[in-house]
ROSE-4610 file (N, C-alpha, C; in Angstrom, 1 decimal, always signed):
// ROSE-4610
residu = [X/X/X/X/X/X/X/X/X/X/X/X/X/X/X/X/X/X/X/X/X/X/X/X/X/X/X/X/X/X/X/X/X/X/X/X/X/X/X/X/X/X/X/X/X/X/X/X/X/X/X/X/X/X/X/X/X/X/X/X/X/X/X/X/X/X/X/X/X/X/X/X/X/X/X/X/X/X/X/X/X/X/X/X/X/X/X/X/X/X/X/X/X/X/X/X/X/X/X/X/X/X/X/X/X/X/X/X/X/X/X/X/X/X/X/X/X/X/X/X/X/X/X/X/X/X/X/X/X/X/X/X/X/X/X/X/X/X/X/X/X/X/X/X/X/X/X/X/X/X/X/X/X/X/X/X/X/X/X/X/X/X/X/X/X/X/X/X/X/X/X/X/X/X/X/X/X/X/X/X/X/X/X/X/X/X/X/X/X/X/X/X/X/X/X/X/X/X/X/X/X/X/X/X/X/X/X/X/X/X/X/X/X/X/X/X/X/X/X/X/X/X/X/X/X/X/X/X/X/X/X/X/X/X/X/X/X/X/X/X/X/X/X/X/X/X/X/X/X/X/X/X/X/X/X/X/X/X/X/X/X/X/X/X/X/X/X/X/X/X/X/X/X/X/X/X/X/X/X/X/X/X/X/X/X/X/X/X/X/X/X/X/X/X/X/X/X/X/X/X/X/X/X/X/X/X/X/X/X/X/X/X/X/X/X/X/X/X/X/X/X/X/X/X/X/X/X/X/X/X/X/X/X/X/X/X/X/X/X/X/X/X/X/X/X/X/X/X/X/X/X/X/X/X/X/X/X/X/X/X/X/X/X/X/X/X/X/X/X/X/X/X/X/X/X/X/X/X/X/X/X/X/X/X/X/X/X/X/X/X/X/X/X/X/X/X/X/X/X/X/X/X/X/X/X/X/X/X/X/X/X/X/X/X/X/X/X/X/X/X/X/X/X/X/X/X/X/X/X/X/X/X/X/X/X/X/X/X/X/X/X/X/X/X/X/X/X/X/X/X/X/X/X/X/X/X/X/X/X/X/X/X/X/X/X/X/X/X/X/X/X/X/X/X/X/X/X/X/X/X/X/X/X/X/X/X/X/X/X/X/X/X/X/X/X/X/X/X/X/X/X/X/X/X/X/X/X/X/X/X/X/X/X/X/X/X/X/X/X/X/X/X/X/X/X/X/X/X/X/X/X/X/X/X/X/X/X/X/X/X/X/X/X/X/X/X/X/X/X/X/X/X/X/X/X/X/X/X/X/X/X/X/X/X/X/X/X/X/X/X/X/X/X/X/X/X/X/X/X/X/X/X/X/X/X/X/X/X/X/X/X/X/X/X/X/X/X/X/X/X/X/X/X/X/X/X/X/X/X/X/X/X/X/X/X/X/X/X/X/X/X/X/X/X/X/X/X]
num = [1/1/1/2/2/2/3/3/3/4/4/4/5/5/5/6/6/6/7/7/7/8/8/8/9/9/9/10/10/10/11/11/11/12/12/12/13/13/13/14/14/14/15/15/15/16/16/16/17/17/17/18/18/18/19/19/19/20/20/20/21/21/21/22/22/22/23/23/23/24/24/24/25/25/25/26/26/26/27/27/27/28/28/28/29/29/29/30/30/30/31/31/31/32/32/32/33/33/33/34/34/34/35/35/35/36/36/36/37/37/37/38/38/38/39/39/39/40/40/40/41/41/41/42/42/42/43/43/43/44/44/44/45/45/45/46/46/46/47/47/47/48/48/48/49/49/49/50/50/50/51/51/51/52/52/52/53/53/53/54/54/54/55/55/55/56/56/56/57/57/57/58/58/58/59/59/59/60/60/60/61/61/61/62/62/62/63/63/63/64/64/64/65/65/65/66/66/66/67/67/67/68/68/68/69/69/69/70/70/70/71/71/71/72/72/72/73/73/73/74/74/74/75/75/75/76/76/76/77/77/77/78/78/78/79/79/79/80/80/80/81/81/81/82/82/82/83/83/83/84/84/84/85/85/85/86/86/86/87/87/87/88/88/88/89/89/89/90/90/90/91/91/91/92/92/92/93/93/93/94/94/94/95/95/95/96/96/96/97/97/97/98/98/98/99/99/99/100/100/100/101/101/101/102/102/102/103/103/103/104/104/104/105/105/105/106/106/106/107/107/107/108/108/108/109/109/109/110/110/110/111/111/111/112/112/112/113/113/113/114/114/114/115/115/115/116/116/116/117/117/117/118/118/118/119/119/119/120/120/120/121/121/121/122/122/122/123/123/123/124/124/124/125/125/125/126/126/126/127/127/127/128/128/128/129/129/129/130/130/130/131/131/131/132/132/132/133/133/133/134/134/134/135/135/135/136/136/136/137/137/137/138/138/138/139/139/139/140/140/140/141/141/141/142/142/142/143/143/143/144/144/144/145/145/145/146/146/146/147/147/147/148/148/148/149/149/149/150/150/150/151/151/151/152/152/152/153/153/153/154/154/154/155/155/155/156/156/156/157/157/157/158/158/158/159/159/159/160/160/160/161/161/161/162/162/162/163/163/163/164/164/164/165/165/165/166/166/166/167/167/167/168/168/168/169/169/169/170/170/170/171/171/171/172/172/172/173/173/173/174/174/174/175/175/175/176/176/176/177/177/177/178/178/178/179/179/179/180/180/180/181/181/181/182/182/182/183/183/183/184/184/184/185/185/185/186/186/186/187/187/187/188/188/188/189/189/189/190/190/190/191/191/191/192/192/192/193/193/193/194/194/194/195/195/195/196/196/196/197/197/197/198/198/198/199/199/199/200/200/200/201/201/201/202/202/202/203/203/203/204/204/204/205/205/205/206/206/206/207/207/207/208/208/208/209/209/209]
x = [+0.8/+0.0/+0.9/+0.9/+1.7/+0.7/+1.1/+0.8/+1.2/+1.0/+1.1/+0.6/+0.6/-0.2/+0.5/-0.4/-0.1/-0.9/-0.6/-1.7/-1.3/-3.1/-2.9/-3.6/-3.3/-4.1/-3.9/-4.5/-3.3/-2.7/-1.5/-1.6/-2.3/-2.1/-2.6/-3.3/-3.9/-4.9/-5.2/-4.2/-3.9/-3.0/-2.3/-1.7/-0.9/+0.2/+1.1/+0.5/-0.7/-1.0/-1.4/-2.5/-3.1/-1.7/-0.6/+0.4/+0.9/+1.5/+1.7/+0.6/-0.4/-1.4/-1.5/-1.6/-1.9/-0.6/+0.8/+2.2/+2.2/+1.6/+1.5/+1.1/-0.3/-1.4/-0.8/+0.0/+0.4/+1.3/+2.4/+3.8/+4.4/+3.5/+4.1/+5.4/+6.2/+7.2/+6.7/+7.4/+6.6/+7.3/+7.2/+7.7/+7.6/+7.9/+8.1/+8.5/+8.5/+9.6/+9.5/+8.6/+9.0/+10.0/+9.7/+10.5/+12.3/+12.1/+13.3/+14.0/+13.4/+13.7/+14.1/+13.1/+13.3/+14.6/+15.5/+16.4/+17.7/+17.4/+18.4/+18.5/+17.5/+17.6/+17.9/+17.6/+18.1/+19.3/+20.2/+21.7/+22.3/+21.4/+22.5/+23.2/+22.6/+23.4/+23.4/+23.9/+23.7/+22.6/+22.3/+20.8/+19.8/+19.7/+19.3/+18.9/+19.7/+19.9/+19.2/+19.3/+18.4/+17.1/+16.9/+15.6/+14.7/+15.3/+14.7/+14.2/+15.3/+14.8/+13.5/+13.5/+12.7/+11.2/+11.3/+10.2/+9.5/+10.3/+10.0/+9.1/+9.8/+8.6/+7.8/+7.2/+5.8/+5.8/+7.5/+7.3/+7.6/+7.6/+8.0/+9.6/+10.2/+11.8/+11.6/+12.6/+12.5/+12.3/+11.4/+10.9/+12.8/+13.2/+14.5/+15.1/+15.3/+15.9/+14.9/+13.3/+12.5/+12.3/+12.6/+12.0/+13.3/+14.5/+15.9/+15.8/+15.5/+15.7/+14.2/+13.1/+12.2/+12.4/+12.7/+13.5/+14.0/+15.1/+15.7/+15.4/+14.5/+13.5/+12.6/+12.0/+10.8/+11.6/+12.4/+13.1/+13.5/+13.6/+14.2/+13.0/+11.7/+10.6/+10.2/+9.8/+9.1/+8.5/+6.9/+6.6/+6.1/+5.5/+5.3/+5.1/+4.7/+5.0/+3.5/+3.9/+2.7/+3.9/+3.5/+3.9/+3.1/+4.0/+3.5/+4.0/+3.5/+4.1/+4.8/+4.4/+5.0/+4.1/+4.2/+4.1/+3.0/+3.9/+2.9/+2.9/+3.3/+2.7/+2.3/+2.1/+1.3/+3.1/+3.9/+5.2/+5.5/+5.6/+6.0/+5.2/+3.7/+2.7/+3.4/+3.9/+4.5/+5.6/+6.5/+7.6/+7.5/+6.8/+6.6/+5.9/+5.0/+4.4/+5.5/+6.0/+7.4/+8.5/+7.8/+9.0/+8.0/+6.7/+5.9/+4.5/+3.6/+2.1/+1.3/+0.4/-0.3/-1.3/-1.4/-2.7/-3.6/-3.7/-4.6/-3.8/-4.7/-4.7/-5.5/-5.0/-5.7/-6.0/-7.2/-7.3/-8.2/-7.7/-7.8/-8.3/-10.2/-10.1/-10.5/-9.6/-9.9/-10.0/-10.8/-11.0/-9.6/-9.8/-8.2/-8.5/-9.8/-10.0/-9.2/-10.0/-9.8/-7.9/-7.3/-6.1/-5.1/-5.7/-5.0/-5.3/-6.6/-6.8/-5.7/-5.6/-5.3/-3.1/-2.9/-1.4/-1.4/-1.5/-1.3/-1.2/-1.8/-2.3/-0.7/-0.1/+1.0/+1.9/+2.5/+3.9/+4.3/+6.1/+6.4/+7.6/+8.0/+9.1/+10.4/+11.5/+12.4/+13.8/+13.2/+13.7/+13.7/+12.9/+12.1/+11.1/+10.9/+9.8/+8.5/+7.9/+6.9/+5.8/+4.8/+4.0/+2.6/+2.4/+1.1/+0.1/-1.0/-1.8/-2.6/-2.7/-3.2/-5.0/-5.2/-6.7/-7.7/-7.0/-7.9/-6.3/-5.1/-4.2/-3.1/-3.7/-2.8/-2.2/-0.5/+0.2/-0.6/+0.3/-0.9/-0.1/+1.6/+1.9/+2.2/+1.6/+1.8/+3.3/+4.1/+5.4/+6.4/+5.9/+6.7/+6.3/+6.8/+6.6/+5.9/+5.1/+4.7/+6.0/+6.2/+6.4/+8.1/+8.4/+10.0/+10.2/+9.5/+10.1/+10.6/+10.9/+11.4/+10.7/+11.7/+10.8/+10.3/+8.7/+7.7/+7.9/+8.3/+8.6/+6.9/+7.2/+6.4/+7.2/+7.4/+7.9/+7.7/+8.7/+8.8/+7.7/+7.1/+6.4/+4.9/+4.9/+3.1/+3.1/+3.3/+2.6/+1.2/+0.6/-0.7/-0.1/+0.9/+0.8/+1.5/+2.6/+3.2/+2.2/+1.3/+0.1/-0.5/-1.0/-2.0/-1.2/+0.1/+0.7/+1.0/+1.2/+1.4/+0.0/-1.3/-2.1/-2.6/-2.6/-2.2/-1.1/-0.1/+0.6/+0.5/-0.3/-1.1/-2.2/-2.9/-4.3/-4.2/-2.9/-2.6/-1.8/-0.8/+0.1/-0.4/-1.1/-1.4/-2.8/-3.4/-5.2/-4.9/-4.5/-4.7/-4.7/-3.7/-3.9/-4.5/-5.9/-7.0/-7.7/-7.6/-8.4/-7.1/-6.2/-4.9/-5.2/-5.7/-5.8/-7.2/-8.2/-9.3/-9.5/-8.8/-9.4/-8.7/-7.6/-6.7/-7.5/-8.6/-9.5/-9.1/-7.9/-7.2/-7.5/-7.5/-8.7/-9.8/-9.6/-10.5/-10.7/-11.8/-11.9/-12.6/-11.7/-12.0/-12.1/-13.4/-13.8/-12.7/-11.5/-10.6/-11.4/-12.8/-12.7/-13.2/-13.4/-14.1/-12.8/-13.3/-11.9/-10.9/-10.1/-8.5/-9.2/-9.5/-10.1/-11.2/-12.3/-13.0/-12.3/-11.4/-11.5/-10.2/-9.5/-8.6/-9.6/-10.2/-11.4/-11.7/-12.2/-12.9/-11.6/-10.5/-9.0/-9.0/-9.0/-8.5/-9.5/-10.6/-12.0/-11.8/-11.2/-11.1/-10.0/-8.7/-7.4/-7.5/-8.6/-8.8/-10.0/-10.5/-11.7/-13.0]
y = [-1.2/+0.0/+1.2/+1.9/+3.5/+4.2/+4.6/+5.7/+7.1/+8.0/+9.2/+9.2/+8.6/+8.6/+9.2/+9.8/+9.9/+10.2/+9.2/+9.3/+11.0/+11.0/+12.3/+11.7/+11.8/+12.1/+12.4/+12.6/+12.7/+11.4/+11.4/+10.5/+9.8/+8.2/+6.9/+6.5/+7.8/+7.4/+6.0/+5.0/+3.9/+4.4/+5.2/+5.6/+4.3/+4.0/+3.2/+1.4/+1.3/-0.1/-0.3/+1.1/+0.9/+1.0/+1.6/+1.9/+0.5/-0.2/-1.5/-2.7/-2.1/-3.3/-2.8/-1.4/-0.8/-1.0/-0.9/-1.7/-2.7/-3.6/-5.1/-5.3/-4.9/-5.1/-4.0/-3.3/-2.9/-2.5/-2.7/-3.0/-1.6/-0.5/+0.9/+1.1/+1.9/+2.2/+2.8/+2.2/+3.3/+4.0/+5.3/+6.4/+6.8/+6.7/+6.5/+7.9/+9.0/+9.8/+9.3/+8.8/+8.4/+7.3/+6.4/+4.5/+5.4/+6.2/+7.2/+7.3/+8.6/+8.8/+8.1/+7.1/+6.1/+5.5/+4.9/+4.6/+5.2/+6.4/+7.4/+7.6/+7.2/+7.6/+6.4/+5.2/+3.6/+3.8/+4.3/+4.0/+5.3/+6.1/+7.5/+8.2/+8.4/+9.1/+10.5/+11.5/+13.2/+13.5/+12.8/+13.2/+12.7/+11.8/+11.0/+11.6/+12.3/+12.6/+14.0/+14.8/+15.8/+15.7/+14.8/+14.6/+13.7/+13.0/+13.0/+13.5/+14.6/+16.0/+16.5/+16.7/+17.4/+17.1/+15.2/+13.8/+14.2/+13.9/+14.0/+14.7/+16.4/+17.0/+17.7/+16.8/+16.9/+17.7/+17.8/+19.2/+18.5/+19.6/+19.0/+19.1/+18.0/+17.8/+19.1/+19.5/+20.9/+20.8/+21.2/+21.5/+20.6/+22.0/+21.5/+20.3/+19.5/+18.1/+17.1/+17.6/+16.7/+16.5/+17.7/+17.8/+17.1/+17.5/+16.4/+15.4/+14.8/+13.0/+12.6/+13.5/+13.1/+12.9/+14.0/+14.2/+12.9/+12.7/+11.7/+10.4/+10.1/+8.9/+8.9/+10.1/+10.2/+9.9/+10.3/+10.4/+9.1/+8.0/+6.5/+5.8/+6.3/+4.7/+4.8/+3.5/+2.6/+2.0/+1.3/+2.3/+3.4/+3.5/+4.6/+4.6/+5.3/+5.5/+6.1/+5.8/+6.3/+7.0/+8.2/+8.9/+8.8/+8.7/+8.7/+9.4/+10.6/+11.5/+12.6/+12.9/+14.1/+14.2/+15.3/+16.6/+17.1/+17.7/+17.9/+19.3/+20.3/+21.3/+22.0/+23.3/+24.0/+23.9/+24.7/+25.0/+23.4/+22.3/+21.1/+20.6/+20.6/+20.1/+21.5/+22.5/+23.3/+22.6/+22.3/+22.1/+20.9/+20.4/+18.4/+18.8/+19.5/+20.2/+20.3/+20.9/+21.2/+19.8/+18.9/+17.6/+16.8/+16.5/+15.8/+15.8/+16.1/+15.9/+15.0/+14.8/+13.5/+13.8/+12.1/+11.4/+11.5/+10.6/+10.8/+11.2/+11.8/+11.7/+10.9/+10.1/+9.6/+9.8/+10.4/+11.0/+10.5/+9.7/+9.3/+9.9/+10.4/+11.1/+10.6/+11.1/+10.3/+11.8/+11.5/+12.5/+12.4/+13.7/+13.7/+12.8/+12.1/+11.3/+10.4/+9.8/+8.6/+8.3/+9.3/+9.3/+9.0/+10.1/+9.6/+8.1/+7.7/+6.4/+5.2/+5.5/+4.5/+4.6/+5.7/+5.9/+5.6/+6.3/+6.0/+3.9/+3.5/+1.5/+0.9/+2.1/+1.2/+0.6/-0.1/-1.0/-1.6/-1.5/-1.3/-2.6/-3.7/-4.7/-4.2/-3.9/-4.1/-4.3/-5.8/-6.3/-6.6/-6.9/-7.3/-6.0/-4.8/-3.6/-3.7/-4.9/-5.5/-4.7/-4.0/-2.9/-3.4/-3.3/-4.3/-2.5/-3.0/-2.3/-2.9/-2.3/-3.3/-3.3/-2.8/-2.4/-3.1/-3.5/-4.3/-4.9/-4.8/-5.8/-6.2/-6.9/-7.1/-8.5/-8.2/-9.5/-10.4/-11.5/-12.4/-12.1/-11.6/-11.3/-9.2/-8.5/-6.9/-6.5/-7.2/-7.3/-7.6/-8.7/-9.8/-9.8/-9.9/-9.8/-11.1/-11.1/-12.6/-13.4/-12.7/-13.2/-13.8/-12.6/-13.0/-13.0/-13.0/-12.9/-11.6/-10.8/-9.5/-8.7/-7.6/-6.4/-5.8/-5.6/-4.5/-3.0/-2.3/-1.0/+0.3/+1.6/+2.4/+3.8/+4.2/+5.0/+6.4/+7.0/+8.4/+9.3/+9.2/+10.0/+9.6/+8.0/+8.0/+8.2/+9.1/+9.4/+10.8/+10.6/+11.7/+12.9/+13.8/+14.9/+15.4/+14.6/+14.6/+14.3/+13.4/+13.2/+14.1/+14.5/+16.1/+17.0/+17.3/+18.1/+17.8/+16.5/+16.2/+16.8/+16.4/+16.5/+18.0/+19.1/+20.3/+20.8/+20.5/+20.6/+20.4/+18.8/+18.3/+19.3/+19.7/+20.9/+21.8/+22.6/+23.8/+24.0/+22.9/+23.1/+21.8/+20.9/+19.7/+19.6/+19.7/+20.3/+21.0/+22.3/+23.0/+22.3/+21.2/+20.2/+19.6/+19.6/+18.8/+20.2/+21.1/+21.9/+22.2/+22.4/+22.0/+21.2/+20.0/+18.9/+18.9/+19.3/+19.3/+20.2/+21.2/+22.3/+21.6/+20.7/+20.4/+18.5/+18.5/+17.5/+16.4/+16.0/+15.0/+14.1/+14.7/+14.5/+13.1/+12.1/+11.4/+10.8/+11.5/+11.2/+9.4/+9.2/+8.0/+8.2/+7.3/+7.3/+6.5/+6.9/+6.4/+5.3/+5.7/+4.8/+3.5/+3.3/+2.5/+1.0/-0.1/-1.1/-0.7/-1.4/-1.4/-1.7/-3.2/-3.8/-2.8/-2.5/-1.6/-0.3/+0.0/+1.7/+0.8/-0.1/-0.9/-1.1/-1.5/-2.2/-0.6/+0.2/+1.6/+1.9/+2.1/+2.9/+1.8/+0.3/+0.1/+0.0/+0.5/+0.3/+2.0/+2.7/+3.7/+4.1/+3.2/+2.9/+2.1/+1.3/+0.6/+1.1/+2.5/+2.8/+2.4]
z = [+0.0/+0.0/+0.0/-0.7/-0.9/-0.5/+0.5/+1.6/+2.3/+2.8/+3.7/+4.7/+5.7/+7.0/+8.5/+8.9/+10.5/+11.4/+12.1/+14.0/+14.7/+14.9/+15.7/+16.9/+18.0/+19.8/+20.6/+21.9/+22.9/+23.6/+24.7/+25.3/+25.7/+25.7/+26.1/+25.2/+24.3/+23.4/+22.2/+22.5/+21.3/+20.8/+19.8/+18.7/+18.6/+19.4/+19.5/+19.0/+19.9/+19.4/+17.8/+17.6/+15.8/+15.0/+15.3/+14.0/+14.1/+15.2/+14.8/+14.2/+14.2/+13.5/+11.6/+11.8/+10.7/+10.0/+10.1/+10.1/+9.0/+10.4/+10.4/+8.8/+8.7/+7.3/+5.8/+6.1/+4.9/+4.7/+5.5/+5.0/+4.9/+5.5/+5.8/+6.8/+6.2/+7.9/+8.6/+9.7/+11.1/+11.6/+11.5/+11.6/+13.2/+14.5/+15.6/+16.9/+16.8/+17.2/+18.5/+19.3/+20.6/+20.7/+19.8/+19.8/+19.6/+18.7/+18.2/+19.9/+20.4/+21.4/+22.9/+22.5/+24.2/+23.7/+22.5/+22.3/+23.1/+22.4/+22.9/+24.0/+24.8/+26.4/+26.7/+26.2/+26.9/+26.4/+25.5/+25.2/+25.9/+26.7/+27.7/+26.5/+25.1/+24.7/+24.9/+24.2/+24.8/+24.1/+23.4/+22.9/+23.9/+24.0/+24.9/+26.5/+26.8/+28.5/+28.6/+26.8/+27.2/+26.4/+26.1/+25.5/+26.8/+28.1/+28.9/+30.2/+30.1/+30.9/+30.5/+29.1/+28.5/+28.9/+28.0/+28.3/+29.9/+30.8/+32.3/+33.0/+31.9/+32.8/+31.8/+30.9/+29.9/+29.4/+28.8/+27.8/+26.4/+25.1/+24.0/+23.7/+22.9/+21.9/+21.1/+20.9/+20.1/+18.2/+17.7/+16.6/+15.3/+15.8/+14.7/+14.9/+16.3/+16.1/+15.8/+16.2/+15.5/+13.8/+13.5/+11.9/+10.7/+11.4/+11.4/+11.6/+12.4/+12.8/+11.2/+10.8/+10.6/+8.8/+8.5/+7.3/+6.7/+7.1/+6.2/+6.7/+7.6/+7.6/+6.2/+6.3/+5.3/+3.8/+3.4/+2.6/+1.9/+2.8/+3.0/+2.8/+3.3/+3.4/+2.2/+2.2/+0.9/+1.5/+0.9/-0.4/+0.4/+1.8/+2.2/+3.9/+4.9/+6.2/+6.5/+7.8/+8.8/+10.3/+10.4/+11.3/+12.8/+13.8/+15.2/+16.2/+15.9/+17.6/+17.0/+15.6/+14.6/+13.4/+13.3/+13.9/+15.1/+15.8/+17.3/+17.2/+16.3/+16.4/+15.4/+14.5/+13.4/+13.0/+13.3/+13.1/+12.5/+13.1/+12.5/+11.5/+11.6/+10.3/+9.0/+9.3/+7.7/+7.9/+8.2/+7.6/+7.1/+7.8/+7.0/+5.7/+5.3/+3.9/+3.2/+3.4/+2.9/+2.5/+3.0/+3.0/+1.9/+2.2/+1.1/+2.3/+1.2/+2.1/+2.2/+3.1/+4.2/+2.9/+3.3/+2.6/+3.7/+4.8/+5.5/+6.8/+8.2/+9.3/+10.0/+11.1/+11.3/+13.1/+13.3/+14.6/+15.6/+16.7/+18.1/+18.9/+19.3/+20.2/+21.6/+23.0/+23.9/+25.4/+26.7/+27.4/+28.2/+28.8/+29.9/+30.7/+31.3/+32.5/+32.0/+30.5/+30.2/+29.8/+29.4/+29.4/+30.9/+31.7/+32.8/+33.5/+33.5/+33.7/+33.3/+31.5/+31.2/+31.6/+31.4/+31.6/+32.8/+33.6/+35.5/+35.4/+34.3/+34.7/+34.2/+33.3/+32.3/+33.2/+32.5/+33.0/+31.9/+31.9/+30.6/+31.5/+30.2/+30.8/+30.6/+31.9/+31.7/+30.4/+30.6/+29.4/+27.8/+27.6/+26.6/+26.2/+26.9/+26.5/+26.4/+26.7/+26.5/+27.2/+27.2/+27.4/+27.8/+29.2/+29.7/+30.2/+30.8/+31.3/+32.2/+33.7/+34.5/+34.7/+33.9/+33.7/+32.8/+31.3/+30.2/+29.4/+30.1/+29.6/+30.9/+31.5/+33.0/+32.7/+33.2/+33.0/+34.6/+34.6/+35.4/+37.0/+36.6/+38.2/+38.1/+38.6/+37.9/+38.6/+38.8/+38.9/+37.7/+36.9/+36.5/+34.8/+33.9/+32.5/+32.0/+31.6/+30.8/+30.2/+28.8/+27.9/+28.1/+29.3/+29.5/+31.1/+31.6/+33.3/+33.5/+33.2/+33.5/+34.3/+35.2/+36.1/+34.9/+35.4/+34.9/+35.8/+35.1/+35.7/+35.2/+36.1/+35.2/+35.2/+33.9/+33.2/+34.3/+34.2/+34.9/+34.2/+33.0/+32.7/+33.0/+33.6/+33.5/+35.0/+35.8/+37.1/+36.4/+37.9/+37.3/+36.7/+37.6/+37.6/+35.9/+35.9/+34.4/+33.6/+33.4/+32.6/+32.5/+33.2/+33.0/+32.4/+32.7/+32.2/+30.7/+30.2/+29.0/+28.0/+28.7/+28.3/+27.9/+28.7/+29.0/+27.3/+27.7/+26.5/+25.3/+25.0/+23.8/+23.5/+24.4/+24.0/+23.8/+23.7/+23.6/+22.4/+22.3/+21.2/+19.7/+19.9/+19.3/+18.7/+19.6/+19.3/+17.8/+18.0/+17.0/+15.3/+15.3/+14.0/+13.5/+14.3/+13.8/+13.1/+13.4/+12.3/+11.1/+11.1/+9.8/+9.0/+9.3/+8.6/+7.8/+9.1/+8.8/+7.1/+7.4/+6.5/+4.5/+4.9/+3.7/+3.5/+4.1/+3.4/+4.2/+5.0/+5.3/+6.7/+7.3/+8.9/+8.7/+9.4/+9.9/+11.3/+12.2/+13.3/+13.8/+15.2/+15.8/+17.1/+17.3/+18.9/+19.5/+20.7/+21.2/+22.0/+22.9/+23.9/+23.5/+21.8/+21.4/+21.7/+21.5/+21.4/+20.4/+20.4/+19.7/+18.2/+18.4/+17.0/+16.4/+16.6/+16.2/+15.7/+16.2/+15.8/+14.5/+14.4/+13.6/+12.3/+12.5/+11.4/+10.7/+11.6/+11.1/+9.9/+10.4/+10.1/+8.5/+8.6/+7.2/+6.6/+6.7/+5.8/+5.0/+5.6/+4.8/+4.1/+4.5/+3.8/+2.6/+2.7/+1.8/+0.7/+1.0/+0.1/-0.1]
């Protein structure tokens, strides 16, 4: 499938599960700037150490190293990509214009409740990275990883107060893209609180025409 895609929502909203399914089914790259960044912070590099300063306390990576790292990804995929976690603001949706323009958006919408609910549940494996939720995906010990035995940790960013703050940040600087999109025809809205599969099913019924 030759495509232009990218997930818009806020936190917790899915984004991360649909791009891997939507991935999965059409052979798109997944264009990642968080998977990007948590690298850099698991290998301590200098990118890395201040991009989790930044992460921590629910602010955004700055415009120019994002639009860099994004660049010559976009440049590389075949036959086409789906973006996740970029562009997050008006300033980044121009310059990505500027690199080649979106086929679709594909837009996640979920409430601050239901965000902080579901982030506050995460627990992410140690080892293996393996990403549970103790709410509608709980491993069987909320310690202990399924798939590999590993400590289940939770990420410095999913406490409440950073969550709201993330969220805060998303509605002020992020929001604004759904009307960008909207107005250049490309915008299609999804009920977040709906299941995974459902709002999955919705997404390739219209990828597919």
């Amino acid at each position: 499938m030759l495509a232009r895609l990218m997930l818009l929502g806020p936190p917790g909203a899915g984004k991360g599960t649909q791009a891997k399914r939507i991935v999965a089914e059409t052979g798109l790259v997944h264009l990642s700037t968080g998977d990007i960044l948590r690298d850099e912070v698991a290998r301590a590099t200098e990118l890395g150490l201040s991009a989790k300063a930044v992460m921590d306390r629910g602010e955004l990576v700055s415009d120019e190293l994002i639009i860099g790292m994004i660049r010559g990804r976009i440049e590389t995929a075949s036959p086409g990509f789906l973006l996740d976690g970029f562009p997050r603001t008006i300033a980044q949706a121009e310059a990505l214009e500027e690199i080649t323009p979106l086929d679709f958006v594909i837009n996640i919408q979920l409430s601050r409740e239901e965000v902080v609910r579901r982030l506050t549940s995460r627990r992410v494996c140690r080892a293996c990275v393996k990403i549970y939720n103790l709410h509608f995906e709980p491993p069987a010990d909320e310690h202990t990883c399924d798939a590999c035995g590993g400590e289940l940790y939770q990420r410095d960013d999913d406490n409440e107060d950073v969550i709201n703050k993330r969220y805060a940040v998303y509605d002020a600087s992020t929001a604004p893209l759904i009307a960008f999109y909207r107005e250049r025809g490309v915008l299609k809205d999804f009920d977040g609180a709906k299941g995974s599969d459902a709002i999955f099913a919705e997404v390739m019924a219209i990828l597919r025409g």
